[in-house]
MARVO-904044 format. One record per atom (N, C-alpha, C): residue number from 1; residue in one letter; y, x, z. Coordinates in Angstrom, 2 decimals, padded with zeros to 5 digits. Last residue first. Layout:
residues N
<node><seq>NUM</seq><type>a</type><c2>Y</c2><c1>X</c1><c3>Z</c3></node>
...
This chain:
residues 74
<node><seq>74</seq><type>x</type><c2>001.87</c2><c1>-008.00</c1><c3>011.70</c3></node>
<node><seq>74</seq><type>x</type><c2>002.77</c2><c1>-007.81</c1><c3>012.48</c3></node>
<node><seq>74</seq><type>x</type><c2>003.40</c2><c1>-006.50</c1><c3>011.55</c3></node>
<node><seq>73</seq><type>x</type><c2>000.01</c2><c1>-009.73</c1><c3>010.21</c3></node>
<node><seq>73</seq><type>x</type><c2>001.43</c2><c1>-009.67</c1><c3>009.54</c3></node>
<node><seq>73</seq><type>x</type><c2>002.07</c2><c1>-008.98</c1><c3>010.64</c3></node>
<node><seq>72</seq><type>x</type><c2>-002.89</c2><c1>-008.56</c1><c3>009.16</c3></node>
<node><seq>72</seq><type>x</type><c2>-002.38</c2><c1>-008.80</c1><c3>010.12</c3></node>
<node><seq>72</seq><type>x</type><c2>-000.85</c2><c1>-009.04</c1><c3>009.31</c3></node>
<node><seq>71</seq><type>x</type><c2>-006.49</c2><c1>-010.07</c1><c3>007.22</c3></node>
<node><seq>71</seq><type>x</type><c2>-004.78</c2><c1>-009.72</c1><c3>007.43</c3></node>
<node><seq>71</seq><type>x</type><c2>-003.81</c2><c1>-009.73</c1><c3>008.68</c3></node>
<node><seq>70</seq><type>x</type><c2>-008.74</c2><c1>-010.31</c1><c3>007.31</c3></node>
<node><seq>70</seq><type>x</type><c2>-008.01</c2><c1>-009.07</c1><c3>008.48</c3></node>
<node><seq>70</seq><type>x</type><c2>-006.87</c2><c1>-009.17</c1><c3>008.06</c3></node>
<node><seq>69</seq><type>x</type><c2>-009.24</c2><c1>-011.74</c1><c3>004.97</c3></node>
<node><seq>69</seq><type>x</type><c2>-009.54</c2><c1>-012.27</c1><c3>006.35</c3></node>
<node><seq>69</seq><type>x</type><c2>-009.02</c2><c1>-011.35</c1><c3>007.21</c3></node>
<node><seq>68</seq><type>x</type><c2>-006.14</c2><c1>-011.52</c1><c3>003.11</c3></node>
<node><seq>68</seq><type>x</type><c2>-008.03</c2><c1>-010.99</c1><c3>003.08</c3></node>
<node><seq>68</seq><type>x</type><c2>-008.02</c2><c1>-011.53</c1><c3>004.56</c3></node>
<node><seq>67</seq><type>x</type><c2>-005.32</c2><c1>-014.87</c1><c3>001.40</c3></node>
<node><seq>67</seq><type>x</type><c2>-004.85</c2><c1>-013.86</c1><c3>002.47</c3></node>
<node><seq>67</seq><type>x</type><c2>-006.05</c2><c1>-013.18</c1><c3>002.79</c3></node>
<node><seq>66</seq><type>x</type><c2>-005.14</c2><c1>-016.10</c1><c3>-002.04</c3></node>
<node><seq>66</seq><type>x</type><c2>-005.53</c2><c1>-016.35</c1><c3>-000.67</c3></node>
<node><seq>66</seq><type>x</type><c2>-005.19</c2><c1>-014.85</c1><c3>000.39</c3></node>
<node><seq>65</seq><type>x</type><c2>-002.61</c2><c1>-016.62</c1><c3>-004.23</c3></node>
<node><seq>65</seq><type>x</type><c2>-004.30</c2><c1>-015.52</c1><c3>-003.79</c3></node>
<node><seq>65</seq><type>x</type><c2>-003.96</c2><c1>-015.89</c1><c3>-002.54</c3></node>
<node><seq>64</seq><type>x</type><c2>000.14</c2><c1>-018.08</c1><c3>-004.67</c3></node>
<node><seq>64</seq><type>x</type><c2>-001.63</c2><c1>-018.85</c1><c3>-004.68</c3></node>
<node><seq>64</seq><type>x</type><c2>-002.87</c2><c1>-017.69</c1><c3>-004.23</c3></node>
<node><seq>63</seq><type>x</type><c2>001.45</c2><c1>-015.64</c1><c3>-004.89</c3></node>
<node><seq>63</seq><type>x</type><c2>001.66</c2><c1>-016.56</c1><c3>-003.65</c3></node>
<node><seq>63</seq><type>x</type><c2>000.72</c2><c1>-017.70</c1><c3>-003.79</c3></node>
<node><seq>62</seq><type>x</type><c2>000.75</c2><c1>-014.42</c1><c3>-007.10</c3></node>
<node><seq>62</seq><type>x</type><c2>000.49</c2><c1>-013.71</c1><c3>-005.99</c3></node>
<node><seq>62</seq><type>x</type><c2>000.71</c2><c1>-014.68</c1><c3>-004.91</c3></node>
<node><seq>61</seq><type>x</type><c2>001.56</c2><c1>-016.31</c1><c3>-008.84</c3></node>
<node><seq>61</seq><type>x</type><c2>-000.27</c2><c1>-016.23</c1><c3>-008.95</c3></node>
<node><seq>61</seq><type>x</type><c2>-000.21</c2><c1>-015.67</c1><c3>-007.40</c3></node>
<node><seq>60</seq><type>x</type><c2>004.07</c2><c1>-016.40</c1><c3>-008.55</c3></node>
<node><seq>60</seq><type>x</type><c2>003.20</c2><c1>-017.39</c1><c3>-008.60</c3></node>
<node><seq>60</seq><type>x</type><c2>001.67</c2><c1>-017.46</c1><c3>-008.06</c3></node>
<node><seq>59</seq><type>x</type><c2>004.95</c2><c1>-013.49</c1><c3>-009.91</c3></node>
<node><seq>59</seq><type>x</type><c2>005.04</c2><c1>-014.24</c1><c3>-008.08</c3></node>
<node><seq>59</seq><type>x</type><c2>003.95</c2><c1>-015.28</c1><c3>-007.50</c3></node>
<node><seq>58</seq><type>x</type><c2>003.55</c2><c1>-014.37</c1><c3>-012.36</c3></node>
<node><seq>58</seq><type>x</type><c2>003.03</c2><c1>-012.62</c1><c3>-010.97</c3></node>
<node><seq>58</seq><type>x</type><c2>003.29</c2><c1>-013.30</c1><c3>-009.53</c3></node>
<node><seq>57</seq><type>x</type><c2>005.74</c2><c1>-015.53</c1><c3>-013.44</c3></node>
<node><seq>57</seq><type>x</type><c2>003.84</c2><c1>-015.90</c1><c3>-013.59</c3></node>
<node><seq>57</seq><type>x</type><c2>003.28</c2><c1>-014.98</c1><c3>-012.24</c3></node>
<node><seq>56</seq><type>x</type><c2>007.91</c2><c1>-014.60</c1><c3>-012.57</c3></node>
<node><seq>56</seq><type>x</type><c2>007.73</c2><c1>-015.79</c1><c3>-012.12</c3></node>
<node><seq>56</seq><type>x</type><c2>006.17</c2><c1>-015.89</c1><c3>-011.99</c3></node>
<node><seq>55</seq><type>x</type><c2>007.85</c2><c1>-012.07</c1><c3>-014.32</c3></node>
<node><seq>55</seq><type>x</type><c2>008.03</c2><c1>-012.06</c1><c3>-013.27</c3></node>
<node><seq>55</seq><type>x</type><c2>007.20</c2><c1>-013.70</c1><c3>-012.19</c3></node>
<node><seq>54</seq><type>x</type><c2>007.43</c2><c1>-013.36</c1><c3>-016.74</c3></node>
<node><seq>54</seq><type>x</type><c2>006.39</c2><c1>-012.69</c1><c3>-016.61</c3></node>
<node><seq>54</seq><type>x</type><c2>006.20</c2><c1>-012.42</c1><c3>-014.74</c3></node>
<node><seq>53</seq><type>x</type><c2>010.19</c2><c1>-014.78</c1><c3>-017.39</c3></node>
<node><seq>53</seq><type>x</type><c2>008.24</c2><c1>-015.22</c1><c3>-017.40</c3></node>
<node><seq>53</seq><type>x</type><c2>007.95</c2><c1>-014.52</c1><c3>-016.84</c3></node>
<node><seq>52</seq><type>x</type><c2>011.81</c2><c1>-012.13</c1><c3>-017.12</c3></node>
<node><seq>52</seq><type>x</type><c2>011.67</c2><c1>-013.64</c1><c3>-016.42</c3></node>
<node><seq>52</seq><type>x</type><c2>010.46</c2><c1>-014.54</c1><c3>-016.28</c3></node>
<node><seq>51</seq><type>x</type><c2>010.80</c2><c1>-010.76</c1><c3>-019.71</c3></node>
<node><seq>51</seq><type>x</type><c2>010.84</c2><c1>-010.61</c1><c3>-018.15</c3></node>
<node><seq>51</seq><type>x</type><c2>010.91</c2><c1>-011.37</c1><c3>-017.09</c3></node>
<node><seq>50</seq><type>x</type><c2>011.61</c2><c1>-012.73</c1><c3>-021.63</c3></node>
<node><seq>50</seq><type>x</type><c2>009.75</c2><c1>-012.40</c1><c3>-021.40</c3></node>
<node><seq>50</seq><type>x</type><c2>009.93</c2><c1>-011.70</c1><c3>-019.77</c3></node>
<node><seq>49</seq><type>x</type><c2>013.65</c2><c1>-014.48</c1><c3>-022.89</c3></node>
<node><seq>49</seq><type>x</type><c2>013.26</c2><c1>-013.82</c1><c3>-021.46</c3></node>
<node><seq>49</seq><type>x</type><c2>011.98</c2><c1>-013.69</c1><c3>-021.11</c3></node>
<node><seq>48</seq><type>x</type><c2>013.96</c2><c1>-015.51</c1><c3>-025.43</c3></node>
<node><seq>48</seq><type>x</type><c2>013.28</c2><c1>-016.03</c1><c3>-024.85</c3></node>
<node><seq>48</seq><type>x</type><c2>012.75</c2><c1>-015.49</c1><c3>-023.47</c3></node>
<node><seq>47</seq><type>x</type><c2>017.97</c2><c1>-015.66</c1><c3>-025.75</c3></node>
<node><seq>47</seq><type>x</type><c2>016.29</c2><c1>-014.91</c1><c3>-026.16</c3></node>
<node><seq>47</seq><type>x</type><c2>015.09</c2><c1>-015.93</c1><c3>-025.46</c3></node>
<node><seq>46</seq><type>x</type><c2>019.81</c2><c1>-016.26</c1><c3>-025.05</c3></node>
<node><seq>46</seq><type>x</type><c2>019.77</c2><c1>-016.27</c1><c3>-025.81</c3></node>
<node><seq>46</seq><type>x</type><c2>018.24</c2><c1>-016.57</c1><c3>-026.46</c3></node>
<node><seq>45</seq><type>x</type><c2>020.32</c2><c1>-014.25</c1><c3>-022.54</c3></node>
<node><seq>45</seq><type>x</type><c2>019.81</c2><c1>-015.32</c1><c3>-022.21</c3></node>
<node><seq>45</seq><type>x</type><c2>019.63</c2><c1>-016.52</c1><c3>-023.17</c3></node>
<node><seq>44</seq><type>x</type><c2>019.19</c2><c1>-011.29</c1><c3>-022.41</c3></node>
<node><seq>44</seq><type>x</type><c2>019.57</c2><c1>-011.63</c1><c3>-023.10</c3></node>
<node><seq>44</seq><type>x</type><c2>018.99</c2><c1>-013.39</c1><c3>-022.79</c3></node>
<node><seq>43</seq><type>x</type><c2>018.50</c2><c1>-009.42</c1><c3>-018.78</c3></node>
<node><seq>43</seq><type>x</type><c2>017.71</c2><c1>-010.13</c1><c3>-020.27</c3></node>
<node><seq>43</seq><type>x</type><c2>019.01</c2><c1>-011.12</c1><c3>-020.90</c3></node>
<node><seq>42</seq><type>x</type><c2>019.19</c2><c1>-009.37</c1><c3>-016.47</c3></node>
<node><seq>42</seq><type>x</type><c2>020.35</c2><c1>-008.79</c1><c3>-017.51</c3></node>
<node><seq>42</seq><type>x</type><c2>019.31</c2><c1>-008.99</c1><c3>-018.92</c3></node>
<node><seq>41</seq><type>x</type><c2>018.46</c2><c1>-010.54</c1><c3>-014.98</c3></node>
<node><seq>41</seq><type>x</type><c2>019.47</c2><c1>-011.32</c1><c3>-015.04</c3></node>
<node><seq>41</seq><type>x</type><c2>020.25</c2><c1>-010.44</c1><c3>-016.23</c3></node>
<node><seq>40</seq><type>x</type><c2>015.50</c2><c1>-009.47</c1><c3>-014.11</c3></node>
<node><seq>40</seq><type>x</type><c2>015.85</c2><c1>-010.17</c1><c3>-015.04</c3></node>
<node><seq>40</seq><type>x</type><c2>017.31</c2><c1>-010.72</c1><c3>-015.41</c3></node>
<node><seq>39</seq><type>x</type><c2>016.86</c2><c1>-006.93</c1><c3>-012.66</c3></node>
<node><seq>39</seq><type>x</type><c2>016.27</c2><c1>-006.74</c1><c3>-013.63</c3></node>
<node><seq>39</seq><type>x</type><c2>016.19</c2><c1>-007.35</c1><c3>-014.73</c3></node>
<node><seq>38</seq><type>x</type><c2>017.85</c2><c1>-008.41</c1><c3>-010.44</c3></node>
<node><seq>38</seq><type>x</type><c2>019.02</c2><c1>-006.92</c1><c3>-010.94</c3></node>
<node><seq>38</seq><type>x</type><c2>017.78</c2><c1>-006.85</c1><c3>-012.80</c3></node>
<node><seq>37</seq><type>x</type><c2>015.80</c2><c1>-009.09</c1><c3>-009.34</c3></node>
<node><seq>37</seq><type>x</type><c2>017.00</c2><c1>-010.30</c1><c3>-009.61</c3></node>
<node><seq>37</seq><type>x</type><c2>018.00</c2><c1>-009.66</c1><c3>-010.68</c3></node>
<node><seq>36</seq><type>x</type><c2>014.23</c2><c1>-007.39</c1><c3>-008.32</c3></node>
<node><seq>36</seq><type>x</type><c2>013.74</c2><c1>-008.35</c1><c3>-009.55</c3></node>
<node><seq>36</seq><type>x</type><c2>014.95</c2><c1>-009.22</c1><c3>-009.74</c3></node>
<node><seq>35</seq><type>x</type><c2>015.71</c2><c1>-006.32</c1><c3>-006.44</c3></node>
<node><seq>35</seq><type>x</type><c2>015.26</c2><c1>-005.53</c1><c3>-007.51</c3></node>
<node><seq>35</seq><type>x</type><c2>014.59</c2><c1>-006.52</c1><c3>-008.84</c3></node>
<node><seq>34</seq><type>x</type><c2>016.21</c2><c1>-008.38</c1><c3>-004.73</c3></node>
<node><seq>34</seq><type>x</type><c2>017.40</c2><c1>-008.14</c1><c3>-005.53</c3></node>
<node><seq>34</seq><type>x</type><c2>016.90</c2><c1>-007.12</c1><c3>-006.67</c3></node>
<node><seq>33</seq><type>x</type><c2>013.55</c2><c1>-008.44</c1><c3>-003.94</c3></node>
<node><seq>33</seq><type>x</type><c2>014.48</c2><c1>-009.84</c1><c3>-004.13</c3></node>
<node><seq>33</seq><type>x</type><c2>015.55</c2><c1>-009.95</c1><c3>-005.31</c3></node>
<node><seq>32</seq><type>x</type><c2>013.00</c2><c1>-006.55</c1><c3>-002.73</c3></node>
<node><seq>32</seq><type>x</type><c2>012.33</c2><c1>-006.84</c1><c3>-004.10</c3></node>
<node><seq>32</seq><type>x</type><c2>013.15</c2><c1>-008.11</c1><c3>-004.78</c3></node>
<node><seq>31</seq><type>x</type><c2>014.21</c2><c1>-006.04</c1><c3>-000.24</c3></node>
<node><seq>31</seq><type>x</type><c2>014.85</c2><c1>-005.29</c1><c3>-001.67</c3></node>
<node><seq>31</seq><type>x</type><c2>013.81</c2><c1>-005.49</c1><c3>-002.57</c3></node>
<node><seq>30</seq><type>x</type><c2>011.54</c2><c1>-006.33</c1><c3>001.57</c3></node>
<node><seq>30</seq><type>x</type><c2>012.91</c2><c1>-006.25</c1><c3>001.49</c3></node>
<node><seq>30</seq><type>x</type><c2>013.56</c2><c1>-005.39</c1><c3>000.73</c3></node>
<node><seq>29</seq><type>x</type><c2>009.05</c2><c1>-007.11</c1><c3>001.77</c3></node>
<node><seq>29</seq><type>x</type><c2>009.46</c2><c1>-007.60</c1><c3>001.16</c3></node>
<node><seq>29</seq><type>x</type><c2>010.86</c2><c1>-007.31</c1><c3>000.55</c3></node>
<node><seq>28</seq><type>x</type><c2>007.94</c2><c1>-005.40</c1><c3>003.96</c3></node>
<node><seq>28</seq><type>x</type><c2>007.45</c2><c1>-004.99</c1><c3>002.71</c3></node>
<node><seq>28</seq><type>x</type><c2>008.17</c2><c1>-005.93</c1><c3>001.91</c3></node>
<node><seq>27</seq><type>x</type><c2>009.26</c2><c1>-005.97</c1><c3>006.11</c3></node>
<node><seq>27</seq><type>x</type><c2>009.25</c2><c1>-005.03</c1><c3>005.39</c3></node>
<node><seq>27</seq><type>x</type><c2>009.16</c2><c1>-004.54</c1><c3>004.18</c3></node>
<node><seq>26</seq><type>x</type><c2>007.79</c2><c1>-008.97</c1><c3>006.31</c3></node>
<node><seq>26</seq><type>x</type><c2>009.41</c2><c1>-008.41</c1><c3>006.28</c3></node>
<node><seq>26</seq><type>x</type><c2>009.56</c2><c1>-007.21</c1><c3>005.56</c3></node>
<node><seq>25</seq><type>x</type><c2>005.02</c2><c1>-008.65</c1><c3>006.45</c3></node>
<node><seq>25</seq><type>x</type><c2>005.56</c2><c1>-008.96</c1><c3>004.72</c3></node>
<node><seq>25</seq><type>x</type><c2>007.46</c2><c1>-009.08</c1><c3>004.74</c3></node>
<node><seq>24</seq><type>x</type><c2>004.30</c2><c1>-005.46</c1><c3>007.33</c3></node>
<node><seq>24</seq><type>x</type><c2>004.92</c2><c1>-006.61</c1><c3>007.31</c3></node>
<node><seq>24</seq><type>x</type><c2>005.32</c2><c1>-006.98</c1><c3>006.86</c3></node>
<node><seq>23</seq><type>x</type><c2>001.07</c2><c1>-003.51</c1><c3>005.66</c3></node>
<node><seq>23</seq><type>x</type><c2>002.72</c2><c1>-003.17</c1><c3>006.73</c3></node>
<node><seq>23</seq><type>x</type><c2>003.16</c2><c1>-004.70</c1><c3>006.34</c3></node>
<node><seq>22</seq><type>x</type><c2>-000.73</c2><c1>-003.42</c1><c3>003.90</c3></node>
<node><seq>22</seq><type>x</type><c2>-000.96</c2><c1>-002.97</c1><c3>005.42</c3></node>
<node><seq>22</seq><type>x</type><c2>000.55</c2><c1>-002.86</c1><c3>005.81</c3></node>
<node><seq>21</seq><type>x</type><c2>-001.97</c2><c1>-005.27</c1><c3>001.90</c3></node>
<node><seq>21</seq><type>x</type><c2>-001.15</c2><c1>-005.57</c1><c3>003.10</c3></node>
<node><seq>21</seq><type>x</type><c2>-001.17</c2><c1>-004.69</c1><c3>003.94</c3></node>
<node><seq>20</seq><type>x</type><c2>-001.71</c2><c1>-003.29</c1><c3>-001.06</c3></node>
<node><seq>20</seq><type>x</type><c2>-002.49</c2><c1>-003.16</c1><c3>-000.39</c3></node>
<node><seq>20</seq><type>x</type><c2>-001.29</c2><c1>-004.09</c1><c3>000.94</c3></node>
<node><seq>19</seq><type>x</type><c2>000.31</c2><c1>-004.70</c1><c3>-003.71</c3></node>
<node><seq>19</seq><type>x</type><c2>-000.61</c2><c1>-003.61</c1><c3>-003.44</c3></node>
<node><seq>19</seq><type>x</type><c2>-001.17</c2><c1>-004.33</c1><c3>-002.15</c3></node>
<node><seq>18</seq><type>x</type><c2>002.15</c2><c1>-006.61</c1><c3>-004.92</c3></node>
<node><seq>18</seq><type>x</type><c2>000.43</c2><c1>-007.25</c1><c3>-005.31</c3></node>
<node><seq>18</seq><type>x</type><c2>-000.28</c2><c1>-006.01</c1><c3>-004.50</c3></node>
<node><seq>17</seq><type>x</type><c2>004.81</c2><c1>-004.93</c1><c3>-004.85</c3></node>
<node><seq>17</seq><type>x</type><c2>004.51</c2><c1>-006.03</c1><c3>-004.08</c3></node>
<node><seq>17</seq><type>x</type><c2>002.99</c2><c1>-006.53</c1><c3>-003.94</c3></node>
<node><seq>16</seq><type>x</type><c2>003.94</c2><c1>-002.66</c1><c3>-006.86</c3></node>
<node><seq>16</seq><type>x</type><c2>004.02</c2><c1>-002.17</c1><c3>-005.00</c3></node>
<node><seq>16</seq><type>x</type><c2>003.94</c2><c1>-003.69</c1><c3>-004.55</c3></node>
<node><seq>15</seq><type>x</type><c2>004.01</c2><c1>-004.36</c1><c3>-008.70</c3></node>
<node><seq>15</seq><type>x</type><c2>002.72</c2><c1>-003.32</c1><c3>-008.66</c3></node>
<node><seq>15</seq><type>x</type><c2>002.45</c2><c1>-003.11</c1><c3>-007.27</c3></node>
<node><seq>14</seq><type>x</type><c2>006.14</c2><c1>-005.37</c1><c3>-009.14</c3></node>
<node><seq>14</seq><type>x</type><c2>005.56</c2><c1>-006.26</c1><c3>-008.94</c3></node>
<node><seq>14</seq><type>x</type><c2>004.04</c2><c1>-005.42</c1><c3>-008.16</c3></node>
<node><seq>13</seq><type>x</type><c2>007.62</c2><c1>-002.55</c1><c3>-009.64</c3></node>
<node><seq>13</seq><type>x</type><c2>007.65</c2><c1>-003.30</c1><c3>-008.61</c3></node>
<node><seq>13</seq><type>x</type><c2>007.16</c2><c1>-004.45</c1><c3>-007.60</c3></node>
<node><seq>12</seq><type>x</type><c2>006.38</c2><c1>-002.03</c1><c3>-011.81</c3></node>
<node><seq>12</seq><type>x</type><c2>005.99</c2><c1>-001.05</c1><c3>-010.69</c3></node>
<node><seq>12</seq><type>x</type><c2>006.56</c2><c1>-001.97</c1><c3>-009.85</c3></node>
<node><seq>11</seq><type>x</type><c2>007.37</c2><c1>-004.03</c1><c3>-013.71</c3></node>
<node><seq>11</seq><type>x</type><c2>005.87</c2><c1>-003.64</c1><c3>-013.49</c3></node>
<node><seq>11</seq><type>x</type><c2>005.22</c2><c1>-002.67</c1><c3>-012.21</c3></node>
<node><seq>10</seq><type>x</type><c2>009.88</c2><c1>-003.27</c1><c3>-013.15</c3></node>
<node><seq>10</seq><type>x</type><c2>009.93</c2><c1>-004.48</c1><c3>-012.88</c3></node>
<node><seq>10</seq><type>x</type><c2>008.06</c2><c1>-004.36</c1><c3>-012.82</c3></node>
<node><seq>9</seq><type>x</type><c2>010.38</c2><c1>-000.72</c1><c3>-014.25</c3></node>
<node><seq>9</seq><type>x</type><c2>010.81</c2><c1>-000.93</c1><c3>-013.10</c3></node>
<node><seq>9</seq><type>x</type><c2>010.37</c2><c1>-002.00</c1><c3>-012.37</c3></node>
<node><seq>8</seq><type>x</type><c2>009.21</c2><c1>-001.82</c1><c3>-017.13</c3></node>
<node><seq>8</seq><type>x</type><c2>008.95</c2><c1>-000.54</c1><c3>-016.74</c3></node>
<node><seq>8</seq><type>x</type><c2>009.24</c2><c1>-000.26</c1><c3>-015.09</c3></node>
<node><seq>7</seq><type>x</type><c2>011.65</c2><c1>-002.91</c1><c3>-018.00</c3></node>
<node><seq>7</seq><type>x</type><c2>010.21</c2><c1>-003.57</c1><c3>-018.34</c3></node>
<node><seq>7</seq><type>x</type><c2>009.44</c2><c1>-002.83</c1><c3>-017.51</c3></node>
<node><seq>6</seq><type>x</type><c2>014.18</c2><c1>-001.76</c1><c3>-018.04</c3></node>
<node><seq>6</seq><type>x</type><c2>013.60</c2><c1>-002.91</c1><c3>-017.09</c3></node>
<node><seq>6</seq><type>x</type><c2>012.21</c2><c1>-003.10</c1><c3>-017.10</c3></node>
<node><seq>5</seq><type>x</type><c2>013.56</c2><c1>000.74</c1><c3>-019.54</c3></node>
<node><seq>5</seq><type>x</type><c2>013.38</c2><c1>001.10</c1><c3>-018.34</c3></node>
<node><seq>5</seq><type>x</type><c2>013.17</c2><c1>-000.74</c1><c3>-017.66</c3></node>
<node><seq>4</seq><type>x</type><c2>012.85</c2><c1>000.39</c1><c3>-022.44</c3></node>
<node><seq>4</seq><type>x</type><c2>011.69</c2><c1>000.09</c1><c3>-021.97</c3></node>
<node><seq>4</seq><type>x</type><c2>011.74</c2><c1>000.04</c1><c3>-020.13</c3></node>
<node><seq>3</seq><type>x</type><c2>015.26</c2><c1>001.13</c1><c3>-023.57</c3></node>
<node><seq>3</seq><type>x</type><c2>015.05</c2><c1>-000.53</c1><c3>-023.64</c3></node>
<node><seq>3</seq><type>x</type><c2>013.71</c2><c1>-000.74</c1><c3>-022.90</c3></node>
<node><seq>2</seq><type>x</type><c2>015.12</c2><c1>004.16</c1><c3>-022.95</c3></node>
<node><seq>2</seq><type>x</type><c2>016.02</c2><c1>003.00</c1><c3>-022.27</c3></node>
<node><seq>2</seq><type>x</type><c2>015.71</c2><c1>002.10</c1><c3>-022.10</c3></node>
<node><seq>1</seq><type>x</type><c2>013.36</c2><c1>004.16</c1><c3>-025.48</c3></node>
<node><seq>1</seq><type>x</type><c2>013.07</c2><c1>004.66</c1><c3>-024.16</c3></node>
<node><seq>1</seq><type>x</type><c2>013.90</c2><c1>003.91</c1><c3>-023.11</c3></node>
């Protein structure tokens, strides 16, 4: 149960970042930085860091999707 909370924090987080644009990508950005930083940095660096992947693959993809045509950023 424990071993599942990063895995588990880090899926909802990516979840709220990929959601809906309606508020400023300031806003909406602030404290994901350190919530995904606090998450992967404590993976075993030994290992093969599936959180780390997985994170990176999400950012990635989410910063290649195109913007919906009404996007506002104010």
């Amino acid at each position: 149960m424990l071993q599942e909370m990063p895995r588990s924090l880090l899926a909802q987080g990516l979840e709220l970042l990929s959601g809906p644009r309606n508020s400023s990508v300031t806003r909406r950005a602030s404290g994901f930085p350190m919530l995904f930083l606090c998450i992967v940095v404590g993976e075993d660096p030994a290992k093969s860091r599936p959180l780390l992947s997985h994170c990176i693959q999400t950012l990635l993809a989410l910063a290649n999707a195109p913007l919906p045509r009404n996007w506002d950023q104010t």
